[in-house]
N, C-alpha and C positions, 0 to 999 in steps of 0.2 A: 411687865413681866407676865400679865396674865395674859398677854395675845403674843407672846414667844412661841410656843406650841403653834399656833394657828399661821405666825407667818413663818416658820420654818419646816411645816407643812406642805404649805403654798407654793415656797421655793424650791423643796425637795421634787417637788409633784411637778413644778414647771422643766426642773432637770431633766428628770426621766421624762418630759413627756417631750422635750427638745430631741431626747437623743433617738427615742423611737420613732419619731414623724418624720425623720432626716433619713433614717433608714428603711422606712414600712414606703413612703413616698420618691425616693429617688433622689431627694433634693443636692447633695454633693456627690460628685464620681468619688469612688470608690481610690483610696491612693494607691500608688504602684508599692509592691512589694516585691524584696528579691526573692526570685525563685529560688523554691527547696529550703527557705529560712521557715523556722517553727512557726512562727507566724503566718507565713502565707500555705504552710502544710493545714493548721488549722482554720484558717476564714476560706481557702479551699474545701475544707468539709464541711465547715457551718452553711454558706453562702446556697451551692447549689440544692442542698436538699430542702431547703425551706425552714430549715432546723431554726436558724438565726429570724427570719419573718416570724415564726413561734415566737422563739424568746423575747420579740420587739413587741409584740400582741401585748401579750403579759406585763411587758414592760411600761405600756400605756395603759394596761388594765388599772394598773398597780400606782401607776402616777395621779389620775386621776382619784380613785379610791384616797389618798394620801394625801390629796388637797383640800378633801372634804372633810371635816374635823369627827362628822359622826360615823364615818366611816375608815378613818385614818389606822386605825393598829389592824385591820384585814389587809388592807393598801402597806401596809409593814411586812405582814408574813408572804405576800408575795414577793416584793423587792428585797426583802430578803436574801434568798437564795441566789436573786439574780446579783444583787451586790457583793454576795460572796464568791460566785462565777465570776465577778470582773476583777475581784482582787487574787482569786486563783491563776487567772490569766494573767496579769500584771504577776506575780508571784513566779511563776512554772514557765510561761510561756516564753515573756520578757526578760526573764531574768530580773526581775525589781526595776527596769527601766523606768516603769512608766507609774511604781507606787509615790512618785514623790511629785506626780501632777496635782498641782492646786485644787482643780475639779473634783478630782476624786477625794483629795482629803475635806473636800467642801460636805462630798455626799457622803461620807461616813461619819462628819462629827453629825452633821442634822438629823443621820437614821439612828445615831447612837442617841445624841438627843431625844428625840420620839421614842423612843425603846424605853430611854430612861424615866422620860414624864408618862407613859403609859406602863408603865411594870408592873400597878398595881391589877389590871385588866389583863394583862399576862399570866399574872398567879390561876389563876384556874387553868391553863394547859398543865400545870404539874398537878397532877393529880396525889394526893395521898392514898396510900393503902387502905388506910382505917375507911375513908369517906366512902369507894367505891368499889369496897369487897362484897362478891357475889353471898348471895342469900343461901345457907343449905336448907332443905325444906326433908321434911322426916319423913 
């Protein structure tokens, strides 16, 4: 139990570093989609502008950060957002098609994992009032 954390890290880290290098590299053609479906309206405007190379940057920033244990809850707040981007996609885009891939339920229980064994390193983003109320000076 005390290297659960560390190898569910590892694994998280090697996911997202799979899905960014397949895409930041060219390694699989891109699959056909039907025209004018939500889907290809949207990888239509991520694709050309570079918008999606950003968010795969990130994506590998974030993997690797996240397989490193002393830096792993930085490697969190970034994957973050992007996690929640892929379940908004899946969500909006798909219509729930694609919320019930293995893969993805793989990567949210291991990010909730890590969220949950680092929470205590979380509590200081909530700041309390009392702790960081500005000074009046007379």
């Amino acid at each position: 139990m005390k290297y659960a954390p560390t190898i569910a890290g590892i694994f998280l880290g090697l996911l997202f570093a799979m899905a960014s290098i397949v895409v930041l590299f060219n390694l699989v053609p891109p699959q056909p989609m039907q025209e004018g479906s939500p889907i290809a309206l949207y990888m239509g405007a991520m694709g050309p502008t570079g918008y999606l190379k950003f968010v795969k940057v990130f994506e590998l920033i974030g993997a690797i950060l996240v397989a490193i244990p002393r830096t792993r809850n930085f490697g969190l707040l970034i994957l973050g957002p992007i996690l929640i981007n892929i379940l908004a996609f899946h969500t909006f885009i798909t219509h729930g098609e694609g919320l019930s891939n293995p893969m993805l339920i793989i990567i949210v229980l291991l990010e909730a994992y890590l969220l949950w064994v680092g929470r205590k390193s979380f509590l200081g983003l909530l700041n309390s009032p009392e702790t960081h109320s500005p000074t009046t000076q007379p």
